[in-house]
C-alpha positions, -999 to 999 in steps of 0.1 A, spaced: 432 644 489 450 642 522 441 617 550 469 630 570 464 642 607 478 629 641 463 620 673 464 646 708 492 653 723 492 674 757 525 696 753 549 696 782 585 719 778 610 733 800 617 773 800 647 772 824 664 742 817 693 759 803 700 778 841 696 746 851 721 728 828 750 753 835 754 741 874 771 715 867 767 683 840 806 683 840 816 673 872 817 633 888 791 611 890 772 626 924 773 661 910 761 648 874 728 627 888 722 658 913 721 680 883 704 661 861 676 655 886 679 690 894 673 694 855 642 670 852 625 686 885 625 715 864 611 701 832 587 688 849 580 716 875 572 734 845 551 711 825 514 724 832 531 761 823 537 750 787 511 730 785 486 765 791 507 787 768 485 803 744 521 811 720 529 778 702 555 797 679 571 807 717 569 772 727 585 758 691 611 782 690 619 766 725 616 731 719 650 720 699 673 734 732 650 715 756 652 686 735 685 682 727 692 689 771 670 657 774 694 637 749 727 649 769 710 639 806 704 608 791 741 601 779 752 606 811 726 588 829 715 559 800 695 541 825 673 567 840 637 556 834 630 594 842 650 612 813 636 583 788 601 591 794 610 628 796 624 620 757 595 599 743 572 627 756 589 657 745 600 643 712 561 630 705 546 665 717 573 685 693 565 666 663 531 671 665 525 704 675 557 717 656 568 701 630 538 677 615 519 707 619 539 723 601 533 701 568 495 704 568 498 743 569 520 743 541 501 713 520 485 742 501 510 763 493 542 748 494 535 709 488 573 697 486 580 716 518 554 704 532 559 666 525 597 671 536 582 683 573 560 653 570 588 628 567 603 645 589 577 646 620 580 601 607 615 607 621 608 625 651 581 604 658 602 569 655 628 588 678 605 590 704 594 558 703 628 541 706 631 568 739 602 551 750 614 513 743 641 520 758 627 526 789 606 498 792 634 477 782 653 488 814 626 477 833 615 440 814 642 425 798 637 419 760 606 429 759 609 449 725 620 412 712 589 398 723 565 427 713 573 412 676 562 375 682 540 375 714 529 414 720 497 407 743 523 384 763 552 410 764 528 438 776 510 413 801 537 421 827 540 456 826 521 476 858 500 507 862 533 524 872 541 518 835 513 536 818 527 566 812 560 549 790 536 527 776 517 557 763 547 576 751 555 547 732 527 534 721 517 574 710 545 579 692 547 546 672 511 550 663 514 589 646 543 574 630 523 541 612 499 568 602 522 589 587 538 559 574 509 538 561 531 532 528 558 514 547 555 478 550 580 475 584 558 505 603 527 488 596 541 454 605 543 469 642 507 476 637 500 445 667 526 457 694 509 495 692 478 477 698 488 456 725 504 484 743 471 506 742 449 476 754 469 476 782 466 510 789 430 503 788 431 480 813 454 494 840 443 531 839 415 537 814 414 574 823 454 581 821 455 618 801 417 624 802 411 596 781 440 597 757 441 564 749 409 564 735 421 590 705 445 567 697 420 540 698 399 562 671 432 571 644 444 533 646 406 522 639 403 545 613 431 532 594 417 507 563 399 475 567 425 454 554 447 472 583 428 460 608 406 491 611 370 495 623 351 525 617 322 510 642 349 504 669 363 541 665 331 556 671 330 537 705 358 548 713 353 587 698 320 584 723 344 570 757 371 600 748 341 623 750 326 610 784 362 606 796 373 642 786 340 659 791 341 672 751 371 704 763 392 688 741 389 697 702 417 666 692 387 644 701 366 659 673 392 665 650 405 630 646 369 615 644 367 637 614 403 628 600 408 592 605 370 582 599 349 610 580 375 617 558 385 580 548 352 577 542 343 610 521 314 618 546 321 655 543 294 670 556 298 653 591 339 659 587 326 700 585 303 694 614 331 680 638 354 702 623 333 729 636 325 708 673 364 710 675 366 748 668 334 756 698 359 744 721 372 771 745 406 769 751 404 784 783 378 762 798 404 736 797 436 755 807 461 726 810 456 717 772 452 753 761 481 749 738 467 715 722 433 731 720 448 761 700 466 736 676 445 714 672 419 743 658 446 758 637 448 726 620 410 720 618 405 759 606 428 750 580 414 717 565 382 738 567 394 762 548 407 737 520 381 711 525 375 711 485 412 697 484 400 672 509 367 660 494 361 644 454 329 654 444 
């Protein structure tokens, strides 16, 4: 039995950032931020283009050039807000969609393959999150420190300006306590995830069509003695579906993963399973891409669902 499956992601890469790079990362300092924002204008220029690709093999075999561009803007330019949340974002998006992916389509087949991709989608996922604590570190001073002792306090001062990193962040550390629900120092972070998406909730509800709220729905559907609530994840399952209009299939699918399938109610896990699979792609065209994934993953715990379910 497998209770393994992330929250959404909406996937954002660059096609030309390698044109991009060769103008000029090796010169001084002007030429290097002019290149890098050059670089970034790009990435993000291109965003909603990736996002509506209907190829995620295309888009994965992409990925690793983008993200390792990200990683080099950032060693010239450590304190650029911009290229951190650029990192968190693409490093969250490419472990789900590529590589934690990845280990569910191969559970079947090819177990120890597939638990090697899941440990390491953990890693990607932790990488991200550091990407994303590190930007909001540049902008509140120890606030990483105080996310461990006081998190409601640390979060209090961040601004609507800071949704987006506190997403990221919050995103990434959350698929990685899921993944990692055997490891005592992810779950102890358990409080600052939560703190970070309540704040989210307060300064801009409606960030990513509701994201948030599938977050909400895989951290409440972790165990009771976790701090889980399957009651309070199907409030939230209900605001992603007002907030998102029900175009996007991650809202079914990880109603059906982190609650029905904790809970061995298989016959509503098949029925949102197959709510997440009605979705058309195209009637949603900037999460195309996450739709198709999403439903490649969904097919494929349909197809298996005896591995899924004890009689």
């Amino acid at each position: 039995m497998s209770d393994r499956y992330g929250c959404r992601f909406a996937l954002a890469v660059p096609r030309l950032v390698g044109i991009v790079l060769s103008l000029g990362l090796s010169g001084c300092g002007l030429v290097n931020k002019m290149a890098g924002n050059s670089i970034a204008g790009v990435m993000e220029a291109t965003s909603d283009v990736w996002a509506s690709d209907e190829d995620p093999e295309l888009v994965c075999e992409s990925l690793p050039f983008a993200l390792s561009t990200v990683e080099g803007l950032i060693l010239r330019q450590p304190g650029s807000e911009r290229f951190l949340l650029t990192a968190a974002k693409a490093f969250t998006q490419y472990a789900y969609v590529c590589v934690e992916t990845d280990a569910i389509l191969l559970e079947a087949e090819e177990y120890e393959r597939s638990r090697q991709q899941e440990e390491r989608a953990l890693r990607l996922y932790l990488r991200a999150q550091r990407y994303g604590m590190r930007g909001l570190a540049k902008k509140y001073d120890g606030i990483a420190e105080q996310l461990s002792v006081d998190p409601d306090s640390a979060v209090a001062r961040t601004t609507v300006k800071d949704v987006p990193l506190l997403y990221w962040a919050a995103a990434s550390w959350g698929a990685a306590i899921s993944l990692g629900k055997d490891r005592p120092d992810l779950i102890a972070d358990l409080p600052a995830v939560i703190a970070m998406m309540r704040r989210i909730l307060e300064l801009d509800e409606a960030f990513g069509d509701g994201a948030v709220h599938d977050l909400f729905i895989m951290i409440e559907g972790l165990p009771a003695n976790m701090g889980g609530s399957p009651e309070k994840a199907r409030e939230h399952f209900e605001r992603a579906l007002v907030l998102n209009g029900g175009r996007l299939a991650s809202t079914y699918a990880t109603y059906a993963t982190s609650v029905m399938l904790p809970e061995q109610n298989r016959e509503r896990f098949e029925r949102l399973m197959l709510e997440a699979l009605a979705v058309d792609p195209d009637d949603f065209p900037s999460y195309r891409l996450q739709n198709l994934i999403v439903q490649r993953r969904a097919r494929y715990m349909l197809d298996h669902v005896d591995d899924y379910f004890v009689e």
